[in-house]
C-alpha positions as CSV (number, residue, x, y, z in Angstrom):
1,X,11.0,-5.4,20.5
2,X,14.2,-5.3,18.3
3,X,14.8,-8.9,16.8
4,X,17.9,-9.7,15.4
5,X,17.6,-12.9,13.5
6,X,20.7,-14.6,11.9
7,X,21.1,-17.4,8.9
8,X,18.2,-15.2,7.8
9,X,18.4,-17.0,4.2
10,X,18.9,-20.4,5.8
11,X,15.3,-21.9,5.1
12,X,13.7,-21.3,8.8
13,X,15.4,-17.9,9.3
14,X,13.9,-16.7,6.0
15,X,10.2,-18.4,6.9
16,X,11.1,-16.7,10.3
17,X,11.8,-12.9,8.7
18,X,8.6,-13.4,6.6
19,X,6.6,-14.3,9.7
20,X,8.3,-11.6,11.9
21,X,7.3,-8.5,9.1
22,X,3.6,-10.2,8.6
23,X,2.8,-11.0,11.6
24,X,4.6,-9.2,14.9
25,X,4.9,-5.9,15.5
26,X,8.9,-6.8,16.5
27,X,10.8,-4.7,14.6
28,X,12.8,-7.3,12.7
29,X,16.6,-6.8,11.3
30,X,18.7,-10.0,9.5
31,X,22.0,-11.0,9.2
32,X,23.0,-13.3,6.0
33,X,26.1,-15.1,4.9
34,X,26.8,-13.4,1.4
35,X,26.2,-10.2,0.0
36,X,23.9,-11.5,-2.8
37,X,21.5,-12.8,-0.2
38,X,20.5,-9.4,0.6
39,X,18.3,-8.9,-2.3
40,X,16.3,-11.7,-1.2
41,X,15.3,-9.6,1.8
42,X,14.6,-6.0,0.8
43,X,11.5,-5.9,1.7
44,X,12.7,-5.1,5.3
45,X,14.9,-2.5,4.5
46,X,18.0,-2.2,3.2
47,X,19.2,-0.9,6.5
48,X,18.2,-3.7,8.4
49,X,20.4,-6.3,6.5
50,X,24.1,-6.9,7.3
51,X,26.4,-9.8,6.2
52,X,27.9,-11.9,9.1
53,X,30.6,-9.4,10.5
54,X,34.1,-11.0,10.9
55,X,35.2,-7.9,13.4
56,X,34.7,-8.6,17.3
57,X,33.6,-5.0,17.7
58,X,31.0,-4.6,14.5
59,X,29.3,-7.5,15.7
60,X,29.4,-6.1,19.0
61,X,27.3,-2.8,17.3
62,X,24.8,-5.1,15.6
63,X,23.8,-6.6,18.5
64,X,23.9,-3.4,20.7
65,X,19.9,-2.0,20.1
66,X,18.7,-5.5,19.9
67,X,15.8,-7.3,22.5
68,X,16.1,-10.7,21.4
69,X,18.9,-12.5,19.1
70,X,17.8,-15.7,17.4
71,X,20.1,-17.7,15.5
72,X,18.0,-19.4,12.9
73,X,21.1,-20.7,10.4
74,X,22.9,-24.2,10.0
75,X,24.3,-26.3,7.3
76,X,23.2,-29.2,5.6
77,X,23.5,-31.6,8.2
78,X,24.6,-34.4,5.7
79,X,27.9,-32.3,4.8
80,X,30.8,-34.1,5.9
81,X,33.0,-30.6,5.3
82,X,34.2,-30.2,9.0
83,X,35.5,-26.4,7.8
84,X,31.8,-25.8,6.8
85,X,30.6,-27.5,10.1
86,X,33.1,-25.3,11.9
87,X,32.1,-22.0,10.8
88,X,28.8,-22.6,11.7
89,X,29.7,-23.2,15.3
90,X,32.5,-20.5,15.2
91,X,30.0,-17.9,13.9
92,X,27.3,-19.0,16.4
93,X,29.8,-18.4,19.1
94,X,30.7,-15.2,18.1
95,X,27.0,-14.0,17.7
96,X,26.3,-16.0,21.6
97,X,29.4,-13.3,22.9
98,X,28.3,-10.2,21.0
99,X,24.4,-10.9,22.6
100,X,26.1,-11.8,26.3
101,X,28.3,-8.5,26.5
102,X,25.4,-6.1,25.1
103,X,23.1,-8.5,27.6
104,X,20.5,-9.3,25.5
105,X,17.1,-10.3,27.1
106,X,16.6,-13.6,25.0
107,X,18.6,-15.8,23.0
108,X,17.0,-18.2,20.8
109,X,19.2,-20.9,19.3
110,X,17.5,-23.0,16.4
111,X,19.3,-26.5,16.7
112,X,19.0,-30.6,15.8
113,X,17.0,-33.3,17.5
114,X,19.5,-36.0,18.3
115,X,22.3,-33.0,19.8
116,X,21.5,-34.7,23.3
117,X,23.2,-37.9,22.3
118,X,25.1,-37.5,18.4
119,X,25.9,-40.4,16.6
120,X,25.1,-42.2,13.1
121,X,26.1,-40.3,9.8
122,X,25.0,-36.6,11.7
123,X,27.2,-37.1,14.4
124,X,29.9,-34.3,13.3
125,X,27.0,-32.3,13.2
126,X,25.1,-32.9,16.3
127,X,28.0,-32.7,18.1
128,X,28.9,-29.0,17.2
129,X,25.0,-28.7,17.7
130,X,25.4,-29.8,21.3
131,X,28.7,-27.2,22.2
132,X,26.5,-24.4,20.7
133,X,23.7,-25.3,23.1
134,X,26.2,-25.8,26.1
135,X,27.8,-22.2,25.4
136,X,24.6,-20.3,25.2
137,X,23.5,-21.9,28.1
138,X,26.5,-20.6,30.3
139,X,26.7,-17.0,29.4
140,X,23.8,-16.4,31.6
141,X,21.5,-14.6,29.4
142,X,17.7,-15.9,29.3
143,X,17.5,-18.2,26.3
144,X,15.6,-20.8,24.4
145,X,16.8,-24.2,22.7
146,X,14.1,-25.3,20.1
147,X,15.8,-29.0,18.3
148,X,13.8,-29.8,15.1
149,X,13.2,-32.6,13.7
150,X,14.0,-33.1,9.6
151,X,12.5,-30.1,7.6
152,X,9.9,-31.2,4.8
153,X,8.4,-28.7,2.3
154,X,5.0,-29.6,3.2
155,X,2.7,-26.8,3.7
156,X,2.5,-25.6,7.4
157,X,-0.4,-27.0,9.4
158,X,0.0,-24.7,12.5
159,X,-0.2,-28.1,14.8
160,X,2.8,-29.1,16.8
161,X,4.4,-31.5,19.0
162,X,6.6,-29.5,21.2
163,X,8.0,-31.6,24.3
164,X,11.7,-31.5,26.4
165,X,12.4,-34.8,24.7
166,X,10.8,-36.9,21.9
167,X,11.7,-40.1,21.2
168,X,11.6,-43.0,18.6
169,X,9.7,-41.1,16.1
170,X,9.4,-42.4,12.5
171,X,8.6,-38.8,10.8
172,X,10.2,-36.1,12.6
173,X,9.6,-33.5,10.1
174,X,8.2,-30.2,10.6
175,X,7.6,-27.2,7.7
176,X,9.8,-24.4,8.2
177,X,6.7,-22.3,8.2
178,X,5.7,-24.1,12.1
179,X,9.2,-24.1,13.4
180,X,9.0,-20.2,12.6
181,X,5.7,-19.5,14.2
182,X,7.3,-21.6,17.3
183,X,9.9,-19.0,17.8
184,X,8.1,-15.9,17.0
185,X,6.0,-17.0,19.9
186,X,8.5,-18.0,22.1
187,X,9.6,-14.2,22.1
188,X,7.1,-13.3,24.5
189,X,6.5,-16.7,26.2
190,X,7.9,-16.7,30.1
191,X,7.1,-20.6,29.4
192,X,9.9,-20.6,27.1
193,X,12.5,-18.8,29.0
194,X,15.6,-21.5,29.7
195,X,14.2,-23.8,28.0
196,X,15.4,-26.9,25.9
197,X,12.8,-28.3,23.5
198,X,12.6,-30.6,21.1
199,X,10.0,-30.0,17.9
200,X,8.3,-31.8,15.3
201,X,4.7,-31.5,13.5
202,X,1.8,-32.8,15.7
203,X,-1.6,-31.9,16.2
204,X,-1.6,-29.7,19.4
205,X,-1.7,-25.8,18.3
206,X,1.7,-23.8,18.8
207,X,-0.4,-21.4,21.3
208,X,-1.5,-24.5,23.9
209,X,1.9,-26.5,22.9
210,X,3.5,-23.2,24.7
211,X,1.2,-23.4,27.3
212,X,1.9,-26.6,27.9
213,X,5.6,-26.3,28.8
């Protein structure tokens, strides 16, 4: 299938290119946030790279082709720059619309464990989490909600705890690397479809963690 992917340099959209091209047969195009990231992703194809359009209607022709959209980019969820916070939202609505009028099969939204209920020094953050989720989830279109825990660079173990809700966990952290492989395969899981999930590193595989939903 034709997989958009966007934040495509954001640290889980770029593990989630890599695994996409090396892994999938998914023909796999990215958008980025600056024209300088695009270097960092020519091993796709030049073609296959655009910058975050601004224009209603080029986003609209970006999203045209495409099977699947996953939004894979965020912020640094200790900013307290409410423009930086609000551009992310703004420009995860805009991508939502652009998927909902070209009806997309599957939206896959990459978002924050703690959206359900924001508070403490993330709360901004959450909260704009949470109204991306509750958008997506009324335009109608098939999607997926995977909330991760705190990213760590630790090398990827492949083993995962992947439940509807996880709570009062001391380590939430999961490698970009396993938040990746969990939405590459939530592309063609029916297990995933309209689902809300919440993800961190465990010792269940991501295959039976799927199966398990």
């Amino acid at each position: 299938m034709n997989v958009l992917i966007a934040g495509a340099c954001d640290d889980t959209g770029r593990c989630l290119v890599e695994y996409l091209v090396k892994n999938t047969d998914h023909e796999t195009y990215a958008v980025v946030h600056e024209e300088e990231q695009k270097q960092a992703l020519e091993y796709i194809g030049q073609d296959r790279i655009s910058t975050m359009p601004s224009d209603v209607e080029e986003l609209n022709a970006l999203t045209e082709e495409m099977d699947a959209v996953i939004y894979a980019g965020g912020c640094d969820v200790k900013t307290n720059d409410q423009k930086v916070i609000k551009s992310v939202l703004e420009d995860t609505k805009a991508l939502i619309n652009a998927a909902a009028r070209n009806k997309v099969k599957r939206f896959i939204l990459l978002s924050a464990m703690g959206a359900d209920d924001p508070q403490g020094s993330k709360e901004d953050y959450l909260y704009k989490k949470r109204e991306a989720e509750d958008y997506l989830k009324n335009t109608g279109m098939d999607f997926t909600i995977i909330r991760v825990g705190e990213l760590s660079s630790e090398k990827p173990s492949g083993k995962v705890k992947l439940e509807e809700s996880i709570h009062w966990i001391k380590d939430p952290a999961v490698s970009c690397e396993d938040v990746a492989k969990v939405m590459a395969a939530s592309l063609d899981s029916d297990r995933m479809t309209n689902k809300t999930v919440e993800l961190i590193s465990g010792d269940t595989s991501v295959e039976d963690a799927l199966q398990k939903m």
